[in-house]
C-alpha positions in Angstrom: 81.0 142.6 101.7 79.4 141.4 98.4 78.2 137.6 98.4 79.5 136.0 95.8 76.8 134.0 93.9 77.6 130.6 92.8 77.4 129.2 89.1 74.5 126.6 89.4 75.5 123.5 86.6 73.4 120.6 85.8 74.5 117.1 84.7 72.8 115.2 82.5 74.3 111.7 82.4 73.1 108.0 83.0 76.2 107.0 84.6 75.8 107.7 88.3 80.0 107.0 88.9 80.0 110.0 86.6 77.8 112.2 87.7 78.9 111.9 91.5 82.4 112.3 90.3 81.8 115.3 88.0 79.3 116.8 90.8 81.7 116.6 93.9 85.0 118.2 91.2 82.7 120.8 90.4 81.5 121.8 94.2 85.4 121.8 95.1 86.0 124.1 92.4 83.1 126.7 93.5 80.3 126.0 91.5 76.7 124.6 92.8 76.0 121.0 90.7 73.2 118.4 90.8 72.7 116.2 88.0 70.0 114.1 86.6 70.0 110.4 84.9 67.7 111.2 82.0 67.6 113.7 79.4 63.5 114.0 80.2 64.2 114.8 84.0 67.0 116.9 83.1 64.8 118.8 80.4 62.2 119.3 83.6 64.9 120.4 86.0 66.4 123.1 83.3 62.4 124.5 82.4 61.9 125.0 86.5 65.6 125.9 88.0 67.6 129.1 87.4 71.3 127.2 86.0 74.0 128.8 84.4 74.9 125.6 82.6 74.5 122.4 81.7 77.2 119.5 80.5 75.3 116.5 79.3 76.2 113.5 77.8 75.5 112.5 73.9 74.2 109.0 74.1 71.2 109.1 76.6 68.3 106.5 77.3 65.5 108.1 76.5 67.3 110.6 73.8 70.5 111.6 72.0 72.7 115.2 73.0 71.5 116.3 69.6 67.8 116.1 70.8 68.6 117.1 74.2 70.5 120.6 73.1 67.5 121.6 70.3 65.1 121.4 73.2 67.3 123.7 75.6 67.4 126.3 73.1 63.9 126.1 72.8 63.5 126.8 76.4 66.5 129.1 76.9 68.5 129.9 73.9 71.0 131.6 75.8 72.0 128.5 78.5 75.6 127.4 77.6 75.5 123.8 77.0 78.9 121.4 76.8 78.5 118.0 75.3 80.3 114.8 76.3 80.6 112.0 73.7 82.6 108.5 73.7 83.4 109.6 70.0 85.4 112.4 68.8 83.4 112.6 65.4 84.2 115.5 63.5 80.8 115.7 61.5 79.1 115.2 64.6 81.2 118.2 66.6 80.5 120.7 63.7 76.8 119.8 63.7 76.5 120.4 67.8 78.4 123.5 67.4 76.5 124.8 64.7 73.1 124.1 66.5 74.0 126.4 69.7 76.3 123.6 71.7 79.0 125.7 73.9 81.9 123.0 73.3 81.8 119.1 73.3 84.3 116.9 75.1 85.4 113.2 74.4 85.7 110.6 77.1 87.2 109.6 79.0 86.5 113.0 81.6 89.5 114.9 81.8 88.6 117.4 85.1 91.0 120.3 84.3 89.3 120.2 80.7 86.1 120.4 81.8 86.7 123.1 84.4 88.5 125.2 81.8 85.5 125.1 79.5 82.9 125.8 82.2 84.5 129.0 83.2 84.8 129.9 79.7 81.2 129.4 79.3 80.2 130.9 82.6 82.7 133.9 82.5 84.8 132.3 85.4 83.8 131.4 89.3 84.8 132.8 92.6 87.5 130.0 92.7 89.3 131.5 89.2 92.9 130.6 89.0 95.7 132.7 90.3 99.4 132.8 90.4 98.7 132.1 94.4 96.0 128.6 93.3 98.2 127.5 90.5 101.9 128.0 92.4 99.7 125.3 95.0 98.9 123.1 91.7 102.0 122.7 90.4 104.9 120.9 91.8 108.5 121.1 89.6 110.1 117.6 90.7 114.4 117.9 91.5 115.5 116.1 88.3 118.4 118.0 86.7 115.9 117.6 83.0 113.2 119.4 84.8 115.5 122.3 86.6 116.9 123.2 83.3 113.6 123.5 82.0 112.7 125.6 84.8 115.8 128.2 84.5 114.5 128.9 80.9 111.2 129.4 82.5 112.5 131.9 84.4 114.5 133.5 81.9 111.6 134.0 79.1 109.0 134.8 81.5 109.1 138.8 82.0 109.9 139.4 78.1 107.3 138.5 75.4 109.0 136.5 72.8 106.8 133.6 71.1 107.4 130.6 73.5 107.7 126.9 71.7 107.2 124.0 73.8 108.0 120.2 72.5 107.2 117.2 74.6 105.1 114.2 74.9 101.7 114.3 75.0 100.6 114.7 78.5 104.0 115.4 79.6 102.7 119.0 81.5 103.3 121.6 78.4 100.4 123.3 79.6 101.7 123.5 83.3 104.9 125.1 81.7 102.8 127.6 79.8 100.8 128.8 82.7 104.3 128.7 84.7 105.6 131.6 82.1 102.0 133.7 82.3 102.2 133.8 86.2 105.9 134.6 85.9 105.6 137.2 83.4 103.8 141.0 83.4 100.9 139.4 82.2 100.0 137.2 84.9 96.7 139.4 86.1 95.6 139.2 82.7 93.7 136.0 81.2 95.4 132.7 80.3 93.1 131.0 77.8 94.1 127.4 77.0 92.9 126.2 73.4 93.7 122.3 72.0 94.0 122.8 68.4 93.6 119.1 67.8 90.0 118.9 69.6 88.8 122.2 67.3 86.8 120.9 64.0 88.5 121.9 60.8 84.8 124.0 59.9 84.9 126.0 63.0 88.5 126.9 63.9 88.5 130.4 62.6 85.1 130.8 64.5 86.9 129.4 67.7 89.6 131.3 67.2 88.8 134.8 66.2 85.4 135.2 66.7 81.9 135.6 64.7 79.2 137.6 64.3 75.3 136.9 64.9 74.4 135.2 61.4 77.4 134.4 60.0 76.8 130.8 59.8 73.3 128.8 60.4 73.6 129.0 64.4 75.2 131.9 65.3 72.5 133.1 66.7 74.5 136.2 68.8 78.0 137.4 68.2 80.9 135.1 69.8 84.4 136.6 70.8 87.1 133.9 69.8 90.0 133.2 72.0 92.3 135.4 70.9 89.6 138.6 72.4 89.0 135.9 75.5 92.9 136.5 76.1 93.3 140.1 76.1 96.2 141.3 77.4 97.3 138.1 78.9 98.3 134.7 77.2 97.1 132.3 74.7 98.2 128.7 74.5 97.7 126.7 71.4 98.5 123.2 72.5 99.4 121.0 70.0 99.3 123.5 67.1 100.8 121.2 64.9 97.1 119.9 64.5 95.6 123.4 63.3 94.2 122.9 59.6 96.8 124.5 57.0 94.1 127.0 55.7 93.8 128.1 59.1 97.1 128.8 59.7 97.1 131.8 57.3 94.3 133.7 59.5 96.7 132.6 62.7 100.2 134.2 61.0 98.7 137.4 60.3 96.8 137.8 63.6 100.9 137.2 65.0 102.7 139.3 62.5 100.0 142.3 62.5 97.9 142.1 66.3 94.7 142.4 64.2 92.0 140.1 63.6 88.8 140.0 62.0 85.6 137.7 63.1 84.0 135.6 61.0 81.4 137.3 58.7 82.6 141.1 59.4 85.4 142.9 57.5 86.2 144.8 60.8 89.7 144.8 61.9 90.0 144.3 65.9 93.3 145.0 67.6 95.0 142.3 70.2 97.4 142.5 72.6 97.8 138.8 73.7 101.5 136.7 73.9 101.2 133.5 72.2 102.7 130.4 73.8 102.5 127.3 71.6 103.3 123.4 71.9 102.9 120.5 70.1 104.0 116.6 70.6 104.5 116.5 66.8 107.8 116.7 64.7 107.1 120.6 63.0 110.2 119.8 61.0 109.0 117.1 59.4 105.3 118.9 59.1 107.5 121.5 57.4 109.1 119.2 54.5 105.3 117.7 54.3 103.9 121.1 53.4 101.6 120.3 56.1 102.8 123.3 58.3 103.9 126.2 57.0 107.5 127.8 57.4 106.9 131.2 57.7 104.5 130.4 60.8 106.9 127.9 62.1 109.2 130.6 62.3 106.8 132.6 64.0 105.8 130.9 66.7 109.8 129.5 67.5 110.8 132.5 68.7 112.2 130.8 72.1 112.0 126.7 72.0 111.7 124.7 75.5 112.2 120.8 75.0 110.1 119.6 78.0 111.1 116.2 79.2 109.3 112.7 79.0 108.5 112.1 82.4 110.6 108.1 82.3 113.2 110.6 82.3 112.9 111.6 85.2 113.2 108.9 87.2 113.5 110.7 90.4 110.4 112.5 90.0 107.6 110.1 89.2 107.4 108.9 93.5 107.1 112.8 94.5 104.6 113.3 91.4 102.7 110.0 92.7 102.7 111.6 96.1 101.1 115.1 95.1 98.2 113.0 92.9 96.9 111.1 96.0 96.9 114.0 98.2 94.6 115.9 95.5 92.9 112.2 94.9 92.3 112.1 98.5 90.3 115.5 98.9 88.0 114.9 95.7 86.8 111.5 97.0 87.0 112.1 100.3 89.4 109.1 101.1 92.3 108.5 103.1 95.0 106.7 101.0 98.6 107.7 102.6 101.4 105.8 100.3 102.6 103.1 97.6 103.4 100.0 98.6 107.4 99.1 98.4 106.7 96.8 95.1 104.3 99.5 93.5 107.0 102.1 93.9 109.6 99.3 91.9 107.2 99.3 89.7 106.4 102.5 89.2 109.9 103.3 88.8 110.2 100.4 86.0 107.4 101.6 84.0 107.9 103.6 81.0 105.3 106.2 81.4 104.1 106.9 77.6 101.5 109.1 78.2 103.6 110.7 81.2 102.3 113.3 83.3 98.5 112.8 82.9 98.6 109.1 82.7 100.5 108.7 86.2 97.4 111.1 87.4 95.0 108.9 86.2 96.1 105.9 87.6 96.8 107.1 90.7 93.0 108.7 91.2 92.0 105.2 90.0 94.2 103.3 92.2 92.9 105.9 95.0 89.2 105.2 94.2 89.4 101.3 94.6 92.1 101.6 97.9 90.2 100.0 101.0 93.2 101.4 103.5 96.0 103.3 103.5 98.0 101.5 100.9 98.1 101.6 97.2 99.3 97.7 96.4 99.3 95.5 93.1 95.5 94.7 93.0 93.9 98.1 92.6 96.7 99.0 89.2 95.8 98.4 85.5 97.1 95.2 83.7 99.5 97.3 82.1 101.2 98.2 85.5 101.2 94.7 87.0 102.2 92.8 83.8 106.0 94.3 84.6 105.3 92.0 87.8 104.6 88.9 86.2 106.9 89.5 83.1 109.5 89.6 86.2 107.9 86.1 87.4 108.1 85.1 83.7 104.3 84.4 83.1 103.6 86.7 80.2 103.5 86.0 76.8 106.1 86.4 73.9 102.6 87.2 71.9 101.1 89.3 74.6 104.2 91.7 74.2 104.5 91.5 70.7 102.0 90.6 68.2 99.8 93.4 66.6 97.2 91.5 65.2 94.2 92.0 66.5 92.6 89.2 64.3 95.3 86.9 65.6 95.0 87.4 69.4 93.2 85.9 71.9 90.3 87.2 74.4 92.5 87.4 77.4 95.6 89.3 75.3 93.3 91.7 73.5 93.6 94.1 75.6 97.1 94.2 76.6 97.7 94.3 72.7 95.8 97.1 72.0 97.4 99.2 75.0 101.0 98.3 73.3 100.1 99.3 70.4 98.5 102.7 71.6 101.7 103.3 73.7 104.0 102.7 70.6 101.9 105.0 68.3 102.2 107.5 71.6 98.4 107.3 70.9 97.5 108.0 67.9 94.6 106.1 67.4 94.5 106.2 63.3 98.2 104.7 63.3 97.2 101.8 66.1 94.5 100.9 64.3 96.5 100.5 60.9 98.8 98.0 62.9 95.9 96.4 64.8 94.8 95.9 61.7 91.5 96.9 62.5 89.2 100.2 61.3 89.1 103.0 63.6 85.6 102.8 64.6 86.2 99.3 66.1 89.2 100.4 68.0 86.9 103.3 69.6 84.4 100.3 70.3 87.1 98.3 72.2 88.8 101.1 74.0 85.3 101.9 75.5 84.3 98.4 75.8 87.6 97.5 77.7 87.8 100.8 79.5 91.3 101.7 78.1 92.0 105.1 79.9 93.3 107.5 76.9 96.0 110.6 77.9 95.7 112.1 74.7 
């Protein structure tokens, strides 16, 4: 039997909690990693070592990712590099892509992003996803919201009507999408994931269709675009409802014709992919804004599913908290078994506002800090445990309320600027606006008070 070679990946990061986490997700998930503290070491490791690619961080302390990624391509132009950065800057994204960067990524690390990009940009791993890994990935939950959502599911699955999915952001729209591509004829074939949102106005028709070698100062080789990646199989535009309106012309015909053309060639290319879309947005109102238009709306809504916030499902948030520390416990090795009785009330209590992905990350946090075999009070975020003392009765009218940043106080700061991202479900451009602050300094005091960010 063939031995499977392993994708070698170096990280370049001067965060060691970082590296050792991204190192040890990465071996789990069938690729070799090491990673280096300095983008000099790194630069020596990458000159000397066969590596199929690296992900390094922008803001290093002897360089900057800009620096780091013009000296790979002098070495070897062809290494995929993904960039992380604190700040999603959109300049800054079309000026990494346009000097040979893979992708970039904003922190805080989501895994399942990262792991999508690198086997994008290594063609895959032995540990690839199947209908068999992602049936053990993906649990349903017994609420009567989520069975109903289930049933449509299964009733859309085997045709290939357009599939439209509204929920919350981080609610598990792509865990629904993936659920109809390993139902459906399709599911040997690709599923390509795409955020619409995190693609740079500049480059979208390059991301998604394709370009050829000189086409733009960069493209040094030809690049297939995701709707090529997908052939045959699905593509998922989450959160479409972010997709510049100029690009949305390129998208409608690609649907309404199964052609497309790549940047800088006049070629037509046939594709046979079924789009699934979803968006947290209202595409109504987009509609009467002229900030989306109809004739694509109508496109893509060939079959809606309304996928529920996860506070309601109330009956499914313990057995979701379950699943998480059973996965939390094999990435860091630990041996957490349960909630406590009063972090279950509380869990139950909490609202939940960025769902799915934010009950995740709490509970690997939680995980992470847990000396035994109990999750209890003192190892949640303030925002948990301030349902605990707003029950004792010792938090602040002000605390709750107030959206002045100017007006609060050092110890409410934070607390006010995680209710105001929760009521802006957040969007960081409207919080700021009622923090009344400018966005740069709310990016400076999410990082500063390590706010964890579903979006």
């Amino acid at each position: 039997m063939k031995e499977v070679k392993m994708k070698k990946i170096l990280v370049i990061d001067d965060d060691t909690y970082i590296c050792n986490l991204l190192v040890n997700y990465l071996e789990q998930n069938g690729y070799q990693a090491e990673y280096s503290l300095s983008g000099k070491k790194g630069l020596n490791l990458i000159e000397k070592k066969e590596l199929d690619l690296i992900l390094s961080d922008f803001r290093l302390p002897d360089s900057d990712g800009m620096e780091v990624l013009q000296k790979i391509k002098e070495l070897k132009p062809y290494l995929p590099v993904i960039i992380m950065t604190a700040y999603a800057d959109v300049r800054m994204a079309v000026k990494l892509i346009k000097s040979g960067a893979f992708d970039y990524v904003t922190k805080p690390i989501q895994p399942e992003e990262i792991l999508s990009l690198i086997n994008r940009a290594t063609g895959g791993n032995n540990n690839a996803e199947t209908s068999d890994t992602f049936g053990k990935d993906f649990i349903v939950g017994k609420s009567q919201a989520i069975q109903e959502v289930m049933q449509h599911v299964k009733v859309v699955a085997p045709t290939d009507i357009t599939v439209l999915i509204e929920g919350e952001t981080g609610s598990g729209k792509e865990y629904i999408a993936k659920a109809i591509h390993y139902a459906s004829n399709r599911s040997k074939k690709p599923f390509v994931a795409v955020d619409c949102g995190a693609i740079p106005k500049e480059l979208a028709n390059s991301e998604l269709f394709g370009h050829i070698k000189g086409a733009f100062t960069g493209a040094i080789n030809d690049k297939i675009g995701f709707f090529e990646e997908a052939k045959g199989g699905t593509l998922f535009l989450d959160e479409i409802g972010n997709l510049p309106y100029e690009n949305q012309i390129k998208l409608l015909r690609a649907l309404q014709e199964r052609v497309i053309s790549r940047v800088g060639d006049n070629k037509d290319i046939e594709v046979d992919v079924r789009l699934i879309a979803a968006t947290n947005d209202d595409l109504i109102e987009q509609l009467k804004n002229n900030d989306f238009r109809e004739d694509l709306y109508h496109r893509i809504n060939g079959f809606k599913i309304k996928l529920p916030a996860l506070r309601e499902r109330g009956e499914d948030i313990l057995e979701f908290a379950e699943f998480f520390i059973a996965k939390a416990n094999k990435a860091f090795n630990k041996q957490v078994i349960s909630l406590d009785e009063h972090v279950k009330e509380l869990f139950l209590q909490y609202q939940w506002y960025g769902n799915i992905r934010e009950l995740q990350n709490i509970i690997n946090r939680a995980v992470l800090l847990t000396q035994g075999q109990e999750i209890n009070l003192d190892v949640l975020p303030r925002e948990i445990t301030q349902l605990s003392d707003k029950q004792k009765g010792t938090v602040s009218e002000h605390s709750v309320h107030n959206h002045d940043l100017k007006e609060a106080t050092e110890i409410t700061e934070k607390e006010v600027i995680i209710d105001a991202l929760k009521k802006t479900k957040y969007n960081k451009s409207k919080a700021a606006k009622i923090l009344n602050i400018d966005r740069k300094t709310l990016y400076n005091k999410i990082k500063q008070y390590e706010i964890e960010i579903t979006k």
